[in-house]
N, CA and C atoms as a LAMMPS dump frame, in Angstrom:
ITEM: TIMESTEP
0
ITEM: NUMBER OF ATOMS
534
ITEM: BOX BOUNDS ff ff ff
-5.0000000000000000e+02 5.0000000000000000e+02
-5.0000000000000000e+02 5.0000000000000000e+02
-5.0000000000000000e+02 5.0000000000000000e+02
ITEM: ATOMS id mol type element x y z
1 1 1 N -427.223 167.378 -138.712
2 1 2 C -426.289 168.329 -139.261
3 1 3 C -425.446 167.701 -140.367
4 2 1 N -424.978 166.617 -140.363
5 2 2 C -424.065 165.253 -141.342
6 2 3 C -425.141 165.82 -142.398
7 3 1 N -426.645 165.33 -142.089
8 3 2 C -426.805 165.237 -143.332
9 3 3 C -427.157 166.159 -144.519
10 4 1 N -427.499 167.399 -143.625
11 4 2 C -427.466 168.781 -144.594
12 4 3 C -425.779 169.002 -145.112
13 5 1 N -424.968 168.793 -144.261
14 5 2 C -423.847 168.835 -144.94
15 5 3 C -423.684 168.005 -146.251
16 6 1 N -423.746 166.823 -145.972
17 6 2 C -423.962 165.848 -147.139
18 6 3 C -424.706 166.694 -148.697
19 7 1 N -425.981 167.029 -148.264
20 7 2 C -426.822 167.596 -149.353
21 7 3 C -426.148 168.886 -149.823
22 8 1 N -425.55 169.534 -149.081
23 8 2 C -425.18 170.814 -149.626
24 8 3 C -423.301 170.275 -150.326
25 9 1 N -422.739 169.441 -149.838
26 9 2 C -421.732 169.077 -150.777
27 9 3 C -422.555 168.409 -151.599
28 10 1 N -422.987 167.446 -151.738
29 10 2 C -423.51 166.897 -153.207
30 10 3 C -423.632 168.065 -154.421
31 11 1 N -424.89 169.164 -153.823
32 11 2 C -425.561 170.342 -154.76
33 11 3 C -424.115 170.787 -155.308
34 12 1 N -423.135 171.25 -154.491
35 12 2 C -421.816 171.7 -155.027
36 12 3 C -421.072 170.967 -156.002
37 13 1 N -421.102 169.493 -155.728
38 13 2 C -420.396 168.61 -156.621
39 13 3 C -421.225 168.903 -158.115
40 14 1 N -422.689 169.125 -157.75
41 14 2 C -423.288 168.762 -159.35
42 14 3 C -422.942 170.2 -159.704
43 15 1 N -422.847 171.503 -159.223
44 15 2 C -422.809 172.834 -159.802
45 15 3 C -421.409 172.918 -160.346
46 16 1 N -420.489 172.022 -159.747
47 16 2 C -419.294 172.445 -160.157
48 16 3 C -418.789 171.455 -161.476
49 17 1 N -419.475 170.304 -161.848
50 17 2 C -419.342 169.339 -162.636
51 17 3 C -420.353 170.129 -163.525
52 18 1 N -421.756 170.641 -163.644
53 18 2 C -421.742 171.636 -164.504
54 18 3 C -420.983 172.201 -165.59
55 19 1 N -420.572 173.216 -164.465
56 19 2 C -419.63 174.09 -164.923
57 19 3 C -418.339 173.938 -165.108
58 20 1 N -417.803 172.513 -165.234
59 20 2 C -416.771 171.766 -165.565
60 20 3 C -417.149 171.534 -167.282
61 21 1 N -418.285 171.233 -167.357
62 21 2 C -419.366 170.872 -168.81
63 21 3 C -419.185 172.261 -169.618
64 22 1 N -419.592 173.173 -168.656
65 22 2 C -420.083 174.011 -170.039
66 22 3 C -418.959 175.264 -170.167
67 23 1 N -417.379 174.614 -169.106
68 23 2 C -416.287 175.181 -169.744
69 23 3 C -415.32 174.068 -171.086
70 24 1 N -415.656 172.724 -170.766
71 24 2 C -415.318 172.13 -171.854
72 24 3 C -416.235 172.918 -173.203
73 25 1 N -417.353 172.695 -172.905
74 25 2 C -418.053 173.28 -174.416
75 25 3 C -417.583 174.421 -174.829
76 26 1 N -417.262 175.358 -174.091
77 26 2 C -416.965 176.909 -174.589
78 26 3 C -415.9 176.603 -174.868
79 27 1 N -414.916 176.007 -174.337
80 27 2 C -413.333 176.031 -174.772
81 27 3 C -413.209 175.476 -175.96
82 28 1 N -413.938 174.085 -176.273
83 28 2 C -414.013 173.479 -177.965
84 28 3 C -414.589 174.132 -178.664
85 29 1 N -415.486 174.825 -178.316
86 29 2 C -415.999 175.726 -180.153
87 29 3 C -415.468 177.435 -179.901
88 30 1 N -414.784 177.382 -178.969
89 30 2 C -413.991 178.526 -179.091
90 30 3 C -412.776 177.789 -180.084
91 31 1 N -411.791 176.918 -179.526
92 31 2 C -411.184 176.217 -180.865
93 31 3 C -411.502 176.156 -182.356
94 32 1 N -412.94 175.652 -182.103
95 32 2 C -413.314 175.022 -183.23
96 32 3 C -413.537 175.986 -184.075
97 33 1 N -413.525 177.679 -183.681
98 33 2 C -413.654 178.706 -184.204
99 33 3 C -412.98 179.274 -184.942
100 34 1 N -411.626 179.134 -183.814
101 34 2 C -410.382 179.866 -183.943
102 34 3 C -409.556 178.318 -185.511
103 35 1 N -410.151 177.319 -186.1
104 35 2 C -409.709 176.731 -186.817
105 35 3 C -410.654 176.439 -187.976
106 36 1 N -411.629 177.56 -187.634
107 36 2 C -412.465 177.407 -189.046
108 36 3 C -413.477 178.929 -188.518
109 37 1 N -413.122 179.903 -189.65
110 37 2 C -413.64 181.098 -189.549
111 37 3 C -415.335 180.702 -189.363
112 38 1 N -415.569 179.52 -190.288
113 38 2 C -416.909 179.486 -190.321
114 38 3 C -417.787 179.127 -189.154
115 39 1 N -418.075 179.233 -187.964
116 39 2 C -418.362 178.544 -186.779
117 39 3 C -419.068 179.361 -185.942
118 40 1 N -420.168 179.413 -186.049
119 40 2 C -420.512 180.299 -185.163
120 40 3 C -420.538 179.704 -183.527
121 41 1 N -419.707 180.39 -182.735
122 41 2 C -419.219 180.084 -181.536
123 41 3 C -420.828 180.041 -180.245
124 42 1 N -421.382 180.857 -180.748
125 42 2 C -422.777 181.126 -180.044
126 42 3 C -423.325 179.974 -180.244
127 43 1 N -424.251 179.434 -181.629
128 43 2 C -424.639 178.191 -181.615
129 43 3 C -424.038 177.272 -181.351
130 44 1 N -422.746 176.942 -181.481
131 44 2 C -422.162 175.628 -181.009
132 44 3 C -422.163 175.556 -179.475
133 45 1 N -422.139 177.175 -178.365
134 45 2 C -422.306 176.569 -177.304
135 45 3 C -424.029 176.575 -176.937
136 46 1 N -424.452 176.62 -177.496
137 46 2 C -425.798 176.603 -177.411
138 46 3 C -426.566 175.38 -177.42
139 47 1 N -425.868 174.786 -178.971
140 47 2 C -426.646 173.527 -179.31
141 47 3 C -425.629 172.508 -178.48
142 48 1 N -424.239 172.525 -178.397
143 48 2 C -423.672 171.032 -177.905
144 48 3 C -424.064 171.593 -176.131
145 49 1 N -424.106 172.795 -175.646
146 49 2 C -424.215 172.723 -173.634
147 49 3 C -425.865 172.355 -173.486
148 50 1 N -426.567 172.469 -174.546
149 50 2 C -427.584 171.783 -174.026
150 50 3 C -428.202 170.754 -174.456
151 51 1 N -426.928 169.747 -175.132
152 51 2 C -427.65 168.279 -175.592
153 51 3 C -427.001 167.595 -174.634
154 52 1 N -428.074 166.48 -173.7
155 52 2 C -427.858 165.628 -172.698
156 52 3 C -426.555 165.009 -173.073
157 53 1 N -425.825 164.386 -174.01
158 53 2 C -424.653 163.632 -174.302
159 53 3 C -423.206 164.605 -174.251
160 54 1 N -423.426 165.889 -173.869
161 54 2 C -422.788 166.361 -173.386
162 54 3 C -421.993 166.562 -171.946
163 55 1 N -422.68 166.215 -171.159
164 55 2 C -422.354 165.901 -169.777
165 55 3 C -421.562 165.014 -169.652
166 56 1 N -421.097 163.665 -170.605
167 56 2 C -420.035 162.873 -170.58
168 56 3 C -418.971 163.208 -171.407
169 57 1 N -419.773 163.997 -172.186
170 57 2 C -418.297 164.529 -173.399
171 57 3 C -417.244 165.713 -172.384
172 58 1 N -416.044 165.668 -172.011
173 58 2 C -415.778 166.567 -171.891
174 58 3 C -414.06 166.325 -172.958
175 59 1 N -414.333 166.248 -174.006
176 59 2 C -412.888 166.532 -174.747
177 59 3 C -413.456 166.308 -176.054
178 60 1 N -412.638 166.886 -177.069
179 60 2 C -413.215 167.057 -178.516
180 60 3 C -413.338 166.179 -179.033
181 61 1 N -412.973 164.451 -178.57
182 61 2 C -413.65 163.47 -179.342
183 61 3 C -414.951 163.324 -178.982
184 62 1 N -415.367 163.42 -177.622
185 62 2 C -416.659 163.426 -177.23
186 62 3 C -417.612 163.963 -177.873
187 63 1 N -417.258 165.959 -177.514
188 63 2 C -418.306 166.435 -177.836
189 63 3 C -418.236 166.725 -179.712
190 64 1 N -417.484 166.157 -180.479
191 64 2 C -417.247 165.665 -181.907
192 64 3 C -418.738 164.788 -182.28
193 65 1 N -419.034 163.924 -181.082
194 65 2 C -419.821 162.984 -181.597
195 65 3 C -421.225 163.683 -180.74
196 66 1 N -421.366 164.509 -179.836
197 66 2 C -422.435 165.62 -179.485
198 66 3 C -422.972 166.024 -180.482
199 67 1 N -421.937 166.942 -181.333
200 67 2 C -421.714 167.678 -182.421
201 67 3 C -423.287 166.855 -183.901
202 68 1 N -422.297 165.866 -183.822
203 68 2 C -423.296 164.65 -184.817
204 68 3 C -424.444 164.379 -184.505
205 69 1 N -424.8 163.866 -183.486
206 69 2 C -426.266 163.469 -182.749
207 69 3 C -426.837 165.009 -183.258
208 70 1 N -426.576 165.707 -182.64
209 70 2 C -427.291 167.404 -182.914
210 70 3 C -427.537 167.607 -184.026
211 71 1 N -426.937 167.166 -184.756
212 71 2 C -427.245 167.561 -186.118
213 71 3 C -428.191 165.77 -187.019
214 72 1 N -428.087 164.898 -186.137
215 72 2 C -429.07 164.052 -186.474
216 72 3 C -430.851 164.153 -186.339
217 73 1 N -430.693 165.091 -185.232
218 73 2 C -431.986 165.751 -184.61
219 73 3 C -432.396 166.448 -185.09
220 74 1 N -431.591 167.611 -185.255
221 74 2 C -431.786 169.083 -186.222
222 74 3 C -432.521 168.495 -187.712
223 75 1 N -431.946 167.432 -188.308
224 75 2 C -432.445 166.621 -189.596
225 75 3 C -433.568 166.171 -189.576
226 76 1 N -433.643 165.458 -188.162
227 76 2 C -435.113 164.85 -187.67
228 76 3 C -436.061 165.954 -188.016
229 77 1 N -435.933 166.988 -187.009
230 77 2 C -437.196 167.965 -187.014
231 77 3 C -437.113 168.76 -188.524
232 78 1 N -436.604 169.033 -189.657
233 78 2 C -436.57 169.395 -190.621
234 78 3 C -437.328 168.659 -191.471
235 79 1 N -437.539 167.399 -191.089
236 79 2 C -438.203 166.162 -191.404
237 79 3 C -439.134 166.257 -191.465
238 80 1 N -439.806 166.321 -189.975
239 80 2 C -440.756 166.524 -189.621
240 80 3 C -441.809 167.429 -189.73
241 81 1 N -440.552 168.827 -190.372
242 81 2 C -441.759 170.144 -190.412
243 81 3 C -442.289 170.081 -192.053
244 82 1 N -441.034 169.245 -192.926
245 82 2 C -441.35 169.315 -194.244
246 82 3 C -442.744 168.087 -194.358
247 83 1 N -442.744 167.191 -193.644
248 83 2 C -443.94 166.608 -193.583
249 83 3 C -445.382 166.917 -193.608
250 84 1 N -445.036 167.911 -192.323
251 84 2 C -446.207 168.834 -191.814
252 84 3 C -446.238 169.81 -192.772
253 85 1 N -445.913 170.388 -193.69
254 85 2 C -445.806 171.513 -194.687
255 85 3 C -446.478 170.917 -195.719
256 86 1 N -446.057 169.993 -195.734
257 86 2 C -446.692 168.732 -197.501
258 86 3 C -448.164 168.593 -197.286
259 87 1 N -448.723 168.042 -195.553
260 87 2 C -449.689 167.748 -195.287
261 87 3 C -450.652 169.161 -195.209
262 88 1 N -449.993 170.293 -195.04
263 88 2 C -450.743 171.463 -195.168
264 88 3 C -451.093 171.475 -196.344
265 89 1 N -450.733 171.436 -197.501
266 89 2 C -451.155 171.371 -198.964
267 89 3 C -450.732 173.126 -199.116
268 90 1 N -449.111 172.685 -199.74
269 90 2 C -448.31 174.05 -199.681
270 90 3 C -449.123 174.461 -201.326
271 91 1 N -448.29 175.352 -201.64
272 91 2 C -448.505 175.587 -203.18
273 91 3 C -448.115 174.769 -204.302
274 92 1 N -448.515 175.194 -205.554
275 92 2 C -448.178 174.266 -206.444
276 92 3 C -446.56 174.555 -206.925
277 93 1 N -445.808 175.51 -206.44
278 93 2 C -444.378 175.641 -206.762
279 93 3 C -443.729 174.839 -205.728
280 94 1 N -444.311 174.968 -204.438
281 94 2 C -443.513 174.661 -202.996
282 94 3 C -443.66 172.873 -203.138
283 95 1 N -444.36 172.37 -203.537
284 95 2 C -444.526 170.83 -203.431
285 95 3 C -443.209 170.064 -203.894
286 96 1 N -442.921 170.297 -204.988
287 96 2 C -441.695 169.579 -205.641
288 96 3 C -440.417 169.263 -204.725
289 97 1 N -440.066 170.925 -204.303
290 97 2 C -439.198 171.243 -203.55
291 97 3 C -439.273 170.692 -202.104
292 98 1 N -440.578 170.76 -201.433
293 98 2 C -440.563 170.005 -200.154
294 98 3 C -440.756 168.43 -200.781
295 99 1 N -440.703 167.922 -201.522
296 99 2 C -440.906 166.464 -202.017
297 99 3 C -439.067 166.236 -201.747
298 100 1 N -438.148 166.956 -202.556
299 100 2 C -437.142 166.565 -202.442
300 100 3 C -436.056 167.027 -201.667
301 101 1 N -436.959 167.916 -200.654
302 101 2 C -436.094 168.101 -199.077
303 101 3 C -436.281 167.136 -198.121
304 102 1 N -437.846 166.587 -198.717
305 102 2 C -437.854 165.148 -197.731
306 102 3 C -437.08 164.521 -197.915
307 103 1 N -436.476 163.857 -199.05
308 103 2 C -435.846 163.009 -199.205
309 103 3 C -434.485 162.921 -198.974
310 104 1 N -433.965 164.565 -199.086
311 104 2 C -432.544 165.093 -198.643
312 104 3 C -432.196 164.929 -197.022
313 105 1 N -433.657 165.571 -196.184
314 105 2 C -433.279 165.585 -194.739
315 105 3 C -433.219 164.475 -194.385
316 106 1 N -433.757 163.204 -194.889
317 106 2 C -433.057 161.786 -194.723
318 106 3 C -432.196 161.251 -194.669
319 107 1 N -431.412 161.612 -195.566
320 107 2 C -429.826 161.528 -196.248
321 107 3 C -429.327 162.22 -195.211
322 108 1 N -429.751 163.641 -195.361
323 108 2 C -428.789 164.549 -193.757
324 108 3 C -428.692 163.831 -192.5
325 109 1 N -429.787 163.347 -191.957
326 109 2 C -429.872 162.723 -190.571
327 109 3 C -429.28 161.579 -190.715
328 110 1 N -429.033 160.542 -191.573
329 110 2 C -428.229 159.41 -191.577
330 110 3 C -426.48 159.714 -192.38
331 111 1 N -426.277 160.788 -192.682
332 111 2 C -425.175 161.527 -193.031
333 111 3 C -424.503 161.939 -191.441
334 112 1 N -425.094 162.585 -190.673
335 112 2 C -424.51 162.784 -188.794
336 112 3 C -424.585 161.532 -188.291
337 113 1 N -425.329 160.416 -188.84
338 113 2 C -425.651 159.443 -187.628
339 113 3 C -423.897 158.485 -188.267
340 114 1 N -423.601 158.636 -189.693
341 114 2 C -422.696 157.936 -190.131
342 114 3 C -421.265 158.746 -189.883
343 115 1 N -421.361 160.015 -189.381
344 115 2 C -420.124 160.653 -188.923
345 115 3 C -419.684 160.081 -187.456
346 116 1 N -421.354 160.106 -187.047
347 116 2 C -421.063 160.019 -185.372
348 116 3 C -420.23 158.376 -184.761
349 117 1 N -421.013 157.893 -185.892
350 117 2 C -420.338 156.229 -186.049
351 117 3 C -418.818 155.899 -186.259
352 118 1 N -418.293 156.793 -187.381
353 118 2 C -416.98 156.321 -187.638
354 118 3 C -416.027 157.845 -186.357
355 119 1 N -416.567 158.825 -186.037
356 119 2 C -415.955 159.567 -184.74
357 119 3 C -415.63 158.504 -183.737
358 120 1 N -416.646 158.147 -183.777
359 120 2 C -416.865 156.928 -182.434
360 120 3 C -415.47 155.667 -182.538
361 121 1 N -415.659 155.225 -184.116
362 121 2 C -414.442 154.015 -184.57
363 121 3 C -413.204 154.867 -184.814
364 122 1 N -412.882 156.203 -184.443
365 122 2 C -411.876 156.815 -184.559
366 122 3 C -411.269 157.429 -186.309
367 123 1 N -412.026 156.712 -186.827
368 123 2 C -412.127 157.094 -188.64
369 123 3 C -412.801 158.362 -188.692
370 124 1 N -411.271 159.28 -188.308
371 124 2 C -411.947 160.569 -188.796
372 124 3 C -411.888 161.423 -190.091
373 125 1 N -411.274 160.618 -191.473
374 125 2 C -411.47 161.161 -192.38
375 125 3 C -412.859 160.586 -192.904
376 126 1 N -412.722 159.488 -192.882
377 126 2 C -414.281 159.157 -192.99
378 126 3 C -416.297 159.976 -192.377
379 127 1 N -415.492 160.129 -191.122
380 127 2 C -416.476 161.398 -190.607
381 127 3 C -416.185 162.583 -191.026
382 128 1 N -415.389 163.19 -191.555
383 128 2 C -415.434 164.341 -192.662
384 128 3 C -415.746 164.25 -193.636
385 129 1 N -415.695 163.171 -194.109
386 129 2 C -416.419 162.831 -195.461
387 129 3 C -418.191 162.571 -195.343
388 130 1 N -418.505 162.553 -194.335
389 130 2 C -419.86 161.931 -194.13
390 130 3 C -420.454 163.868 -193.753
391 131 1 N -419.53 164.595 -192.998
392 131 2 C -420.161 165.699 -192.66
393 131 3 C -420.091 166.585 -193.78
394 132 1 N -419.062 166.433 -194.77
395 132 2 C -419.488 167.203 -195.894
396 132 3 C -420.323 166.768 -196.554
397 133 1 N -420.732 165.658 -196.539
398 133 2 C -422.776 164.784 -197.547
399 133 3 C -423.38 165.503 -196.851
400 134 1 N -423.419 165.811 -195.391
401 134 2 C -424.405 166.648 -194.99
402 134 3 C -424.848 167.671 -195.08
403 135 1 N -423.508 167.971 -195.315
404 135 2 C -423.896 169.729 -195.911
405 135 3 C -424.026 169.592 -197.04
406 136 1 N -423.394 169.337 -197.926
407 136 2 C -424.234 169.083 -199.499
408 136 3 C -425.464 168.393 -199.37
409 137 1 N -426.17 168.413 -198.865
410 137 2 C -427.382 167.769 -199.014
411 137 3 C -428.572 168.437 -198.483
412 138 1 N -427.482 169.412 -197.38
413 138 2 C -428.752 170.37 -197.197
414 138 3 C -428.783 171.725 -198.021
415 139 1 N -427.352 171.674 -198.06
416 139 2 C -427.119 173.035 -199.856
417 139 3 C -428.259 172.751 -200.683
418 140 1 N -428.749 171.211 -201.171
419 140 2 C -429.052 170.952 -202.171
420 140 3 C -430.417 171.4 -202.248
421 141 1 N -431.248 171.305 -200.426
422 141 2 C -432.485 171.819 -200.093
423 141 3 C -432.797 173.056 -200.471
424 142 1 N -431.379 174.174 -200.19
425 142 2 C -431.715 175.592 -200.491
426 142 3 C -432.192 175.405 -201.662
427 143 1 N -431.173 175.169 -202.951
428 143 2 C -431.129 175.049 -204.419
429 143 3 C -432.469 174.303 -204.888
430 144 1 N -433.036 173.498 -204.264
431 144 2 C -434.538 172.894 -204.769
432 144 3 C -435.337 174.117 -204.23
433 145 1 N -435.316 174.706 -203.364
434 145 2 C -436.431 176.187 -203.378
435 145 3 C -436.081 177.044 -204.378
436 146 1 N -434.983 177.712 -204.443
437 146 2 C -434.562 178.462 -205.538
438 146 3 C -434.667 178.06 -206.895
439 147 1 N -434.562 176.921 -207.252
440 147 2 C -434.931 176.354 -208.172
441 147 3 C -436.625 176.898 -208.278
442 148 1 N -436.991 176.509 -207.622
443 148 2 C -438.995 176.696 -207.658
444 148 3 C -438.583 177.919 -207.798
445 149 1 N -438.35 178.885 -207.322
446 149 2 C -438.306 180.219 -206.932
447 149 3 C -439.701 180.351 -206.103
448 150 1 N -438.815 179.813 -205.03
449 150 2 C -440.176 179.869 -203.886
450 150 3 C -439.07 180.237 -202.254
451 151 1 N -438.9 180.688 -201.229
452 151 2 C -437.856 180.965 -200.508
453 151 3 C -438.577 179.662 -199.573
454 152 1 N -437.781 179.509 -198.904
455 152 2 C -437.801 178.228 -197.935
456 152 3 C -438.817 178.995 -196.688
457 153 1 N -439.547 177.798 -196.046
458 153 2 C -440.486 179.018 -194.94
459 153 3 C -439.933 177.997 -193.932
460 154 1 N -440.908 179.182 -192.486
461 154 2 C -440.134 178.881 -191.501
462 154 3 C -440.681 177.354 -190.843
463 155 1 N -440.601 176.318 -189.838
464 155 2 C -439.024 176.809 -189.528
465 155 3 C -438.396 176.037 -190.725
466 156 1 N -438.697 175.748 -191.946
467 156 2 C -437.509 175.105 -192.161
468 156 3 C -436.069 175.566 -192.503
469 157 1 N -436.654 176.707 -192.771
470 157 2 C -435.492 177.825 -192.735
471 157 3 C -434.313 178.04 -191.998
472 158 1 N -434.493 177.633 -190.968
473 158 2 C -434.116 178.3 -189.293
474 158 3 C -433.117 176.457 -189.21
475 159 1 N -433.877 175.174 -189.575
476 159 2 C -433.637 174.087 -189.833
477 159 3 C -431.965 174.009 -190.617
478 160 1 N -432.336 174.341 -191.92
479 160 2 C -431.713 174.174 -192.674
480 160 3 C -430.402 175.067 -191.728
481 161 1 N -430.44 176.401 -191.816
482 161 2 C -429.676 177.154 -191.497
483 161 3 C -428.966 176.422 -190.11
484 162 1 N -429.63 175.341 -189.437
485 162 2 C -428.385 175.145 -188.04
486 162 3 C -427.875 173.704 -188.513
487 163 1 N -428.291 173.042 -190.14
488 163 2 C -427.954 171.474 -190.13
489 163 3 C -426.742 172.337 -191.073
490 164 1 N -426.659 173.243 -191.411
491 164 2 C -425.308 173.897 -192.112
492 164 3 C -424.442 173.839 -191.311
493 165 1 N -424.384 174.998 -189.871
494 165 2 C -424.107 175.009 -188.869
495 165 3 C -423.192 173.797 -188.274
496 166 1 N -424.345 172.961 -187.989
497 166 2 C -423.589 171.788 -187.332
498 166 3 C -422.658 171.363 -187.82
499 167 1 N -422.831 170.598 -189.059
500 167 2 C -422.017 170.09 -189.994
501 167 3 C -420.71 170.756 -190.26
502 168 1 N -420.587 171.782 -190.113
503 168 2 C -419.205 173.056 -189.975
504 168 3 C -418.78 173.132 -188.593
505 169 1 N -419.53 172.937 -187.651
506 169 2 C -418.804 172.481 -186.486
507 169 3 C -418.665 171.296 -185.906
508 170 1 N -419.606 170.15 -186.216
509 170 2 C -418.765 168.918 -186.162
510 170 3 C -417.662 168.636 -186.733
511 171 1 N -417.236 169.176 -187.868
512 171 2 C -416.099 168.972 -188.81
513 171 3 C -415.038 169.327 -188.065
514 172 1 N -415.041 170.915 -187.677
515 172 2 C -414.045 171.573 -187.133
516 172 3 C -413.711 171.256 -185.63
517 173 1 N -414.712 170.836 -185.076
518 173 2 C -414.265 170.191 -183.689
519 173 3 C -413.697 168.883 -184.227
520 174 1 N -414.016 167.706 -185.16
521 174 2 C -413.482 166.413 -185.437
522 174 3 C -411.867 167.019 -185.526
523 175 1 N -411.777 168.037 -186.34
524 175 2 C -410.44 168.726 -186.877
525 175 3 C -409.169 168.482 -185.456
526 176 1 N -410.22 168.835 -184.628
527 176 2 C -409.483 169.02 -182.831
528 176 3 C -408.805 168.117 -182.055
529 177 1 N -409.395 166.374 -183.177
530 177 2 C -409.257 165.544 -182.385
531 177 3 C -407.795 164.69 -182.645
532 178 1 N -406.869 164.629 -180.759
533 178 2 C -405.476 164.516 -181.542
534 178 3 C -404.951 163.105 -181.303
């Protein structure tokens, strides 16, 4: 009997540490909302309640540096699809443009990895400065399609659109941190 008791407090401890998690997350990008119109409150609890480094973050320096990793990843796979797009043998307008989104989503993913670094050393104008390269850099991706006059395909589309995202809510959660 001890030891079903045992198991059924444990299950409780982890449901309630949970949901200890994913009221910190809602409560920071509800903030992070309410201090920057731009934020969409949906993706931020979306992308920071279900990245593993969240479970230790529970306060806005933490999930500040959640925030970053997510958007180091998000860069990764943007990476990755513009790779796979090149290797498809896109068109002769689309090449240029995925030539120099490769080279941008590089810059992006080591742009979060250099926010997440100085969040971490407490240099948080410095990580605002690193999260706005990120977003200029993935601005710059749109503007190399438009430039071609070719529209961005999926996903990098979907890519681009959450390394914006992030970068506007890592900022605005860093904003949080007191």
């Amino acid at each position: 009997m001890t030891t079903a008791l045992a198991v059924v407090l444990a299950a409780l401890a982890l449901i309630m540490g949970a949901r200890t998690v994913d009221a910190a997350v809602a409560d920071t990008c509800k903030a992070a909302a309410a201090s920057d119109v731009r934020v969409n409150v949906d993706l931020c609890m979306s992308k920071l309640g279900s990245h593993r480094g969240s479970l230790e973050a529970a306060d806005a320096w933490g999930l500040a540096k959640v925030a970053s990793l997510v958007g180091v990843d998000n860069a990764n796979l943007a990476a990755a699809d513009i790779k796979a797009q090149e290797a498809a043998d896109p068109n002769v307008r689309m090449k240029p443009a995925l030539a120099k989104c490769g080279t941008l989503y590089k810059d992006v993913g080591m742009c979060f990895a250099g926010a997440h670094d100085q969040i971490n050393n407490h240099a948080y104008p410095a990580a605002k400065q690193r999260l706005d390269e990120a977003l200029a850099q993935t601005q710059l991706c749109n503007a190399a399609f438009a430039a071609a006059g070719v529209t961005l395909p999926q996903p990098l589309a979907l890519h681009t659109v959450d390394c914006i995202q992030i970068a506007i809510i890592a900022g605005a959660i860093t904003n949080l941190i007191k």
